[in-house]
N, C-alpha and C positions, 0 to 999 in steps of 0.2 A: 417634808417642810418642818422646817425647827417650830416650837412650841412657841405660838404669840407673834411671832411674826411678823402677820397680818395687822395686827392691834399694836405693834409696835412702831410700823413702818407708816400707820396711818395719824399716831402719835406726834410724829418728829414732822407728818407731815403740814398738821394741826401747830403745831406748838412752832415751826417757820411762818407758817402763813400769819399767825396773830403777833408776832415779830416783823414781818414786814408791815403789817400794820399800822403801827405803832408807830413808825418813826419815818423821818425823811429821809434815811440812807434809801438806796435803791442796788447798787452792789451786795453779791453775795455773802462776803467777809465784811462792810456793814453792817448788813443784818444781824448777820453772828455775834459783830460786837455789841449791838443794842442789846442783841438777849443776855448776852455775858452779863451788862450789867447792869440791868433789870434783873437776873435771878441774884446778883450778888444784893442789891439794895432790898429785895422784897421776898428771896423766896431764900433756897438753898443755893451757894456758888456753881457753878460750870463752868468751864474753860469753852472757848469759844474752839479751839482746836480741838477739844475734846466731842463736840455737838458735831461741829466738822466732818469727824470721822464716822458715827454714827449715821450724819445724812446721807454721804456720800458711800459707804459702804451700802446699809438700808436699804435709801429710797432710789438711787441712780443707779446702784450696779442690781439690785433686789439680791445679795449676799445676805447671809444671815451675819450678825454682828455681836458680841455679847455685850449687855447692858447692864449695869447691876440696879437688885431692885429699890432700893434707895433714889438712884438717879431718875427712874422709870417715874416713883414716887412723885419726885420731883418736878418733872416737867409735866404728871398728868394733875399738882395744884396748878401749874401756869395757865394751862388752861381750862381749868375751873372742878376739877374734882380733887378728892379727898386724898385718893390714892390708885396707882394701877391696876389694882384690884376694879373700886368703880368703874374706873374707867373703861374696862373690859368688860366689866357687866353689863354695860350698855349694848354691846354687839349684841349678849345672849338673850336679853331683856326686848329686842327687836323680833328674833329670831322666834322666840317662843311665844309670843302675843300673835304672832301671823300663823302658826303653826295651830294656837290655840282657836284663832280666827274663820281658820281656813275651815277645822272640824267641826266648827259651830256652823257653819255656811253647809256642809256636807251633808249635817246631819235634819239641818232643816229643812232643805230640800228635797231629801230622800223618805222624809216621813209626812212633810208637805209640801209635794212640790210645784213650783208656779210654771214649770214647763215636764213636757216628759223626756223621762230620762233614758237614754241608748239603754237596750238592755244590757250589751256586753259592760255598761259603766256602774248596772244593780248587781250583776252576778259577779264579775271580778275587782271591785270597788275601785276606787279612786287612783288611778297610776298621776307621776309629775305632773304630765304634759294637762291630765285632767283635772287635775287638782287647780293647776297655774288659771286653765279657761274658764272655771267656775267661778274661782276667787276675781279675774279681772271682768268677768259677765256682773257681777253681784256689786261689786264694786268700784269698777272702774280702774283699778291699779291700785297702787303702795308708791308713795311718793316720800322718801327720805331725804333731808335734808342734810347740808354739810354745815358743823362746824362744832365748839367746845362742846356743847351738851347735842347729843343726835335725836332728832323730831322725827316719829312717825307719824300717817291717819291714813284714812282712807279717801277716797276723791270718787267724783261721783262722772261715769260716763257721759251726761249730760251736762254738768256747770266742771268745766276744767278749774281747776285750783288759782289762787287768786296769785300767785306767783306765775302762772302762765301771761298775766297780764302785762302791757309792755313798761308801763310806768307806775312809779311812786312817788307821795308827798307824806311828809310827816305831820299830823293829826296831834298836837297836846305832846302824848306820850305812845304813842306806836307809827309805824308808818303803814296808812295805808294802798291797795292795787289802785293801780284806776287803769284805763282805754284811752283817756285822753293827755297829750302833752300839754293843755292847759287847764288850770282850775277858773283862776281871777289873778289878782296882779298882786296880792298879798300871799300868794302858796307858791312857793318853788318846787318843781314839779322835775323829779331825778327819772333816768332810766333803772330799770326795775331791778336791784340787786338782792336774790335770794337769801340770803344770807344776810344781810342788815335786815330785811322784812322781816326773817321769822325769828332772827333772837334777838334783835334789837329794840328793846321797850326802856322807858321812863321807868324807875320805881318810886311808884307814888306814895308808899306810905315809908321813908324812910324809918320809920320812929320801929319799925320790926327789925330793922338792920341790925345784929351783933358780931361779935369776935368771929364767933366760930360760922355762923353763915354768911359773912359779908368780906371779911379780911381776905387780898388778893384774891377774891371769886366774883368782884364786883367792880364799876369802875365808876369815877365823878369827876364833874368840872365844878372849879370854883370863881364863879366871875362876880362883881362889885359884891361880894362879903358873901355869897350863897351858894351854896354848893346843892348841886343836882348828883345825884346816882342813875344808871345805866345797868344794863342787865351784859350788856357785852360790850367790847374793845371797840377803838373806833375813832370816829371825831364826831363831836355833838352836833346833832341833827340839824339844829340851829342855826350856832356861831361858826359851827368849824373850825372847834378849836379842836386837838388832840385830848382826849381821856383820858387820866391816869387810872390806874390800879389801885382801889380802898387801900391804906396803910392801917394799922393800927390805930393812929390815931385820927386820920380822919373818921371812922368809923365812930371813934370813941368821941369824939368833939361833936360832930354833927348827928350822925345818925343813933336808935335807943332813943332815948326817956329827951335827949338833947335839944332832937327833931322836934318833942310834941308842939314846944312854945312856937316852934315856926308854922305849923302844919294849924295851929289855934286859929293863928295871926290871919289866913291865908282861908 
């Protein structure tokens, strides 16, 4: 398997999904086109034929396709990191916190353990299969999430995670689970979409907002003269209006030192 591959293919598959987001096309070359010129207004250009062939190479035939890393660059700010490098640190960044996790669970149990241990699992240590029933005995599973930035934790075998739950309503600035399809008559109360749940929050203290952490990594609506910030793509929770992408100068205009007078007021 070509080098990246994986991170590459999940890339383009990221960086379609937050383009059909965005926009009311619903056709495949729509989509294409909104991203064409979304990355021409706010990031680095692409040709929409250009994305074309990488998807459809990539992600529908799984062909290796080459990419160069400027372009890579490119689409991994679109969807909220620095550059392909983070972006790819994040696989390894998963990987090694469960690995580090797992040896920590191994070794406590082995030196204190709260049940007894096979002997064949003390004399020949830990194989996959034992490592994997430790790790989901201890804590329940590994629940990752999909989308720009990847969420790990741990869940616990007795309270399932609050995304197992079947509905959500938006709370101020996050959405919360609930069980029930009703609250009271002032909560609009959505079926439960994992992905709006866990990256989707209010950022409430714009006045931290700057250039370098806010510009196209963030998103705001601006209705009768106020602009609100978002941590991800979307339509606001609220109005249902569409979210744009921080520019330069909304960041510069609203959020910083600009924010405080309104955050005073408030």
């Amino acid at each position: 398997m070509s080098k990246f591959l994986p991170e590459r293919k999940r890339l383009l598959e990221e960086v379609y999904e937050k383009a059909s987001s965005t926009t009311t096309e619903t056709s495949f070359n729509g989509i294409l086109l909104h991203l064409e010129r979304t990355l021409e207004d706010h990031f680095e250009p692409l040709s929409y034929k250009s994305f074309e062939n990488y998807y459809k190479a990539i992600v529908e035939n799984d062909v290796d396709y080459k990419i160069k890393t400027p372009i890579l660059d490119n689409l991994s700010r679109y969807v909220g990191y620095d550059n392909f490098r983070e972006y790819c640190a994040g696989w390894k960044t998963i990987e090694h916190t469960i690995q580090q996790a797992i040896s920590k669970i191994m070794i406590t149990i082995i030196n204190k353990p709260i049940f007894t241990m096979p002997d064949f699992l003390k004399k020949n240590g830990p194989g996959i299969v034992e490592m994997a029933f430790v790790l989901l005995l201890v804590t329940g599973g590994v629940v990752f999430s999909k989308g720009p930035k990847r969420i790990f934790g741990f869940t616990s075998i007795w309270a399932p995670p609050a995304i197992e739950k079947p509905y959500m309503y938006w709370d101020k600035d996050r959405y919360i689970a609930s069980d029930s399809s009703y609250i009271n008559p002032q909560t609009d109360v959505v079926p439960m979409d994992p992905t709006k749940f866990v990256h989707q929050k209010k950022i409430t203290r714009p006045d931290t907002l700057t250039i370098e952490n806010a510009k196209g990594k963030v998103w705001y609506d601006k209705s009768d003269n106020h602009v609100e910030f978002f941590t991800n793509y979307g339509e606001h929770p609220e109005n249902g209006k569409t979210l744009k992408v921080a520019t330069e100068y909304i960041v510069e205009t609203y959020g910083g030192e600009n924010a405080l007078a309104e955050l005073a007021e408030n």
